[in-house]
N, C-alpha and C positions, 0 to 999 in steps of 0.2 A: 188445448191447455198451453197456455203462452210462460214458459219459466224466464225468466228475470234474472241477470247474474249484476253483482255489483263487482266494484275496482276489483283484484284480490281474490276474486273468487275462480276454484278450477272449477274447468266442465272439461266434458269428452265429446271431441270432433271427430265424426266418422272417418275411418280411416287414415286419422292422422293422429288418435289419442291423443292426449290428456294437453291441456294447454289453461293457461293462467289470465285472465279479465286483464291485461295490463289499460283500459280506460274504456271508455264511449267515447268516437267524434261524432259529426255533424258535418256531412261535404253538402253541397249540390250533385243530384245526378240527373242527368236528363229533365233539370229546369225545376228536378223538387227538391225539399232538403228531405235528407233519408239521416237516420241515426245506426251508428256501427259499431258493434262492440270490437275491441281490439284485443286479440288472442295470441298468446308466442306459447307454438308448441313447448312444452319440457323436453319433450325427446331431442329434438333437432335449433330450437331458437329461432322457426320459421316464425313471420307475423302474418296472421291471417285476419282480415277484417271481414266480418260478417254482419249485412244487412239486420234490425233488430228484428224488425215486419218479418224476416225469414228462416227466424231460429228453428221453428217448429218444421219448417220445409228440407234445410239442410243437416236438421238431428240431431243439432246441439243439444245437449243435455248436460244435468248435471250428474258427478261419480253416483257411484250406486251405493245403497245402505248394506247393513248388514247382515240383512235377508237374505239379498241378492246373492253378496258373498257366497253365504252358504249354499245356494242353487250353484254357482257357479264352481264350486266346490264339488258338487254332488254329478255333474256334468264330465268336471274333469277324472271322478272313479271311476263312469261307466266303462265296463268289462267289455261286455258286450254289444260290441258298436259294429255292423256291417259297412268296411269300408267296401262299396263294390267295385266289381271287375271292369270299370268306365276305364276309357280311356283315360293318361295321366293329363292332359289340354284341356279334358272337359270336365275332369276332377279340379281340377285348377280353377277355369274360368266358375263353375260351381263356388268354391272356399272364395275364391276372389268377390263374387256376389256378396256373400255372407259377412267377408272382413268391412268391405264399403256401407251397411245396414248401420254400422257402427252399435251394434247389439253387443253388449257385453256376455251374451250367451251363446249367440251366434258364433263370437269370435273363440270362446272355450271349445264348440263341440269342432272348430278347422283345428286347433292346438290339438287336440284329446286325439281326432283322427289321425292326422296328418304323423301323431307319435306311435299313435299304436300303427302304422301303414309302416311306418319306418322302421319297426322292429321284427319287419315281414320283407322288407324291399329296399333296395336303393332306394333312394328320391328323388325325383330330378331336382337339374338343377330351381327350375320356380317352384318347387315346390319345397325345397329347404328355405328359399328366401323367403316364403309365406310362412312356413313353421317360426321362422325367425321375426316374421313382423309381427302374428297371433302373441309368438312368447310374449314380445317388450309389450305392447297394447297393452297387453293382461295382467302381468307383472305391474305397471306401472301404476295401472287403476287400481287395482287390487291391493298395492300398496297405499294408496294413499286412502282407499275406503277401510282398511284394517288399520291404519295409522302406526306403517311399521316398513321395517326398511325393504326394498326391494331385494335383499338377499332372504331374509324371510320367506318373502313370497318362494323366491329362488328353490331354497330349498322345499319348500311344502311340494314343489311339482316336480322336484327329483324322488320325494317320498310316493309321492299319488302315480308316476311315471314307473317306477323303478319296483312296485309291488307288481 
């Protein structure tokens, strides 16, 4: 299934979340014309252009409804999550797997773990900065499929975190 974004419209780039349609070009590449939709992350203002032919290859998609939400919601109460006794490199490269799927579910149960591990252990250091990429990812999607400000979000996950 091929989704189609116009000017204006957000989607979510694996592991780079949430970014805005700023156009479609047309270059030649390698003697063809290919068409490229043109993406500037939110978070950072990178521009990323992405083959159209390859949206479904590299996981563009568009934000999630309000379903979703609430799955993703219901993910981040689970209580009872076995973080296990793995090494923290291959706990890592693991959540590192999961955050690049650009799953919006995926990237809650690395948040959800990574919190509850943290309230049992130091973290290493990559592992705060992955707690830290999960937060914004999540936050930022989640704000904008709730149509509400990211401090909203902010809080629901000091609510969901701090129970």
């Amino acid at each position: 299934m091929q989704t189609t974004f116009k000017v204006g419209d957000k989607a979510v780039y694996p592991g780079q979340g949430v970014g805005e349609v700023l156009g479609i070009e047309h270059k030649e590449v390698a003697g063809q014309r290919q068409s490229f939709y043109v993406l500037r992350i939110l978070e950072n203002g990178m521009k990323i252009m992405i083959p159209i032919n390859k949206v479904g290859s590299v996981g563009l998609r568009e934000i999630i409804d309000e379903k979703a939400v609430e799955k993703v919601y219901e993910i981040l109460r689970q209580k009872e999550v076995s973080v296990d006794a793995t090494t923290w490199n291959r706990r890592y490269r693991e959540y590192m797997e999961k955050i690049k799927t650009g799953s919006v579910f995926e990237i809650a149960e690395v948040l959800r773990d990574l919190y509850r591990l943290r309230s049992d252990k130091e973290l290493s250091f990559g592992e705060r900065k992955m707690l830290d990429t999960a937060r914004s990812l999540l936050i930022k999607e989640l704000s904008l499929a709730k149509n509400c400000s990211e401090e909203d979000i902010e809080r629901d996950l000091q609510e969901i975190f701090s129970s």
